[in-house]
C-alpha positions in Angstrom: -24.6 -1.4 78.6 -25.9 -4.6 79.7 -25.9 -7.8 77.0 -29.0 -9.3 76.7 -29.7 -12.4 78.6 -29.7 -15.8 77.6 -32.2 -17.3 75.7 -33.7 -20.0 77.1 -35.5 -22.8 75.0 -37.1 -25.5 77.3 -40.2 -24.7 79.6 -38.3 -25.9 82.8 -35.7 -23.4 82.4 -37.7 -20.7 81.9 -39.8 -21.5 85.2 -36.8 -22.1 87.1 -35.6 -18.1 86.2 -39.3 -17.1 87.3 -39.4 -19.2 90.7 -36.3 -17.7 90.9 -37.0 -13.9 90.7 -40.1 -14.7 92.8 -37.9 -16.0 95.4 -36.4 -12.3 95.6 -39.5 -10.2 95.5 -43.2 -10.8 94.5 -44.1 -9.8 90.6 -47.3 -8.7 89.2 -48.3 -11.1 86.3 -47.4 -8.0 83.8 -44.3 -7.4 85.3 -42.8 -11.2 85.1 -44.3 -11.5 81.8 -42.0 -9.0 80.5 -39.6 -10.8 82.2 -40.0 -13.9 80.5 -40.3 -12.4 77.2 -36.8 -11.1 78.1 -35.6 -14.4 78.6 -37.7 -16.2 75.3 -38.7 -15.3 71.7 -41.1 -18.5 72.1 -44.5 -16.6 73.2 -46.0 -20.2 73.8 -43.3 -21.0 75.6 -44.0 -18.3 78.2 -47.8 -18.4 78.4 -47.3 -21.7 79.5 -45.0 -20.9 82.3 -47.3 -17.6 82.9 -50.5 -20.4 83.0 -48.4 -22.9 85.3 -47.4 -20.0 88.0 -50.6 -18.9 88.1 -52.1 -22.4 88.5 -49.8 -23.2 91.3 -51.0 -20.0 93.0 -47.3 -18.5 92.8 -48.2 -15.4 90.9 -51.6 -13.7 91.7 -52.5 -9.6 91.0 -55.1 -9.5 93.5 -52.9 -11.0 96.3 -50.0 -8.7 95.0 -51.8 -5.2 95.1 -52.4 -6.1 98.8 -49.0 -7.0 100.1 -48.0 -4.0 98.0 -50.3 -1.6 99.5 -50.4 -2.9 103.1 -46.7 -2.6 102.5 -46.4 0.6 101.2 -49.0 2.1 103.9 -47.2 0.6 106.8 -43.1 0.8 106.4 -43.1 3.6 103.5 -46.2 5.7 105.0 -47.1 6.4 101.1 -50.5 7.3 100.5 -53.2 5.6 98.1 -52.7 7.6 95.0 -48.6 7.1 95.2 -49.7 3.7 96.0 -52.2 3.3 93.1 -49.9 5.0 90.7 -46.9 2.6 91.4 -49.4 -0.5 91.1 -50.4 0.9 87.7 -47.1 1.1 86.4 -46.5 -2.1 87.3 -49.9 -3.1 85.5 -51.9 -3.9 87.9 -55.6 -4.1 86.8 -57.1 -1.2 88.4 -59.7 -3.6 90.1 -57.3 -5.4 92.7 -55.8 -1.9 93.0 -59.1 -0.3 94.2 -60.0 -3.7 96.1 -56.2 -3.3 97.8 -56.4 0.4 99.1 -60.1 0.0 100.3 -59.0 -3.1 102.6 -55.6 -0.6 103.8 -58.3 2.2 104.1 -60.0 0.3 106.8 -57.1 -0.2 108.9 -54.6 3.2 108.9 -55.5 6.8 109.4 -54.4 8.8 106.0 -54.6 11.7 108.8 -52.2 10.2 111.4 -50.0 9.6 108.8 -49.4 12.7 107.4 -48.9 14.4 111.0 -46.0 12.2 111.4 -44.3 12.8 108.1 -45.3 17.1 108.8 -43.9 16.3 112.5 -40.6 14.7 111.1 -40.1 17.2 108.2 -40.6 20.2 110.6 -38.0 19.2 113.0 -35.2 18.9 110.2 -36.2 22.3 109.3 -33.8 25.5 110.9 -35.6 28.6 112.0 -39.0 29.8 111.3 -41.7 28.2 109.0 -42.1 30.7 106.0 -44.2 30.2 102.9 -41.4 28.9 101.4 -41.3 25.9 103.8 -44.6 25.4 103.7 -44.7 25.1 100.1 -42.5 22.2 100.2 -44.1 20.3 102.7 -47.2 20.3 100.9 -45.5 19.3 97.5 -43.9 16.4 99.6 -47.0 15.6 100.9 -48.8 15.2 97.6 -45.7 13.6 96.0 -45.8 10.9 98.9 -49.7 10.3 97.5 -52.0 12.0 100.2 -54.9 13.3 99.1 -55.1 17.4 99.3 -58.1 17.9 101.2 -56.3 15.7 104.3 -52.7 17.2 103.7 -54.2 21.0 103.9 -56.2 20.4 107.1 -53.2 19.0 108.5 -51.2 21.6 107.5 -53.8 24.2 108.4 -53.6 22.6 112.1 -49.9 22.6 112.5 -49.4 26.4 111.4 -51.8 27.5 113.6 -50.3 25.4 116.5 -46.8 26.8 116.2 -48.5 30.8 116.0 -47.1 32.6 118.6 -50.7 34.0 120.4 -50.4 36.9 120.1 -51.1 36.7 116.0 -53.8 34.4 116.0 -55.9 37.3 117.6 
């Protein structure tokens, strides 16, 4: 498999590998912690680097969760407890994640978004919509983190607009 890295001894090359990974994506402070462990047996070592990022604002959970989320919501149209689960994993305390979806609550419509992902997943599907069909739109649904009471009164709205008329009577 894959050799593990390099130990590194000095403080100065151990911030230049977390400026570094930074520089590709943001990290949650648990997440480049682990990385720095990676890279160091010298736990002093790396709570000073952890205590420097932070001081020099370059690693920050609260700022994190909401790029994540607002990220999440807008390109990925995930909803908040996909969202919350992925922060968690990446241990996020669950205070910035609550404080991240409530600010992303206040500007998308959990509703709107699940029309478009019902609209997108019904045109890829070939003839009529059967329970079967159905089924797996909802588990998508609730995979993609939308809550159930939304996802079934979207679903419920979207059945009963492609009823022929003659059976809603």
């Amino acid at each position: 498999m894959f050799s593990k890295p390099r130990q590194l001894e000095t403080e100065e090359e151990l911030y230049d590998v977390a400026v570094r990974a930074l520089m590709r994506r943001a990290h949650s402070v648990h997440e480049m912690k682990k990385k720095l462990e990676r890279r160091s047996q010298n736990k002093l070592l790396v709570q000073l680097v952890m205590a420097r990022l932070k001081e020099n604002g370059m690693i920050d959970d609260a700022r994190y969760a909401m790029q994540f989320a607002r990220q999440r919501t807008e390109s990925r149209k995930q909803g908040k407890f996909r969202i919350a689960r992925d922060l968690r994993g990446r241990g996020v305390p669950d205070r910035h994640i609550e404080a991240a979806l409530d600010e992303t609550a206040k500007t998308t419509d959990e509703g709107a978004m699940v029309r478009q992902r019902i609209e997108r997943k019904l045109r890829s599907y070939r003839g009529e919509i059967d329970e079967k069909k159905l089924a797996s739109l909802y588990g998508s649904l609730l995979q993609a983190g939308f809550s159930t009471d939304v996802v079934r009164r979207e679903l419920k709205a979207v059945v009963k607009e492609n009823l022929p008329e003659e059976e809603l009577e």
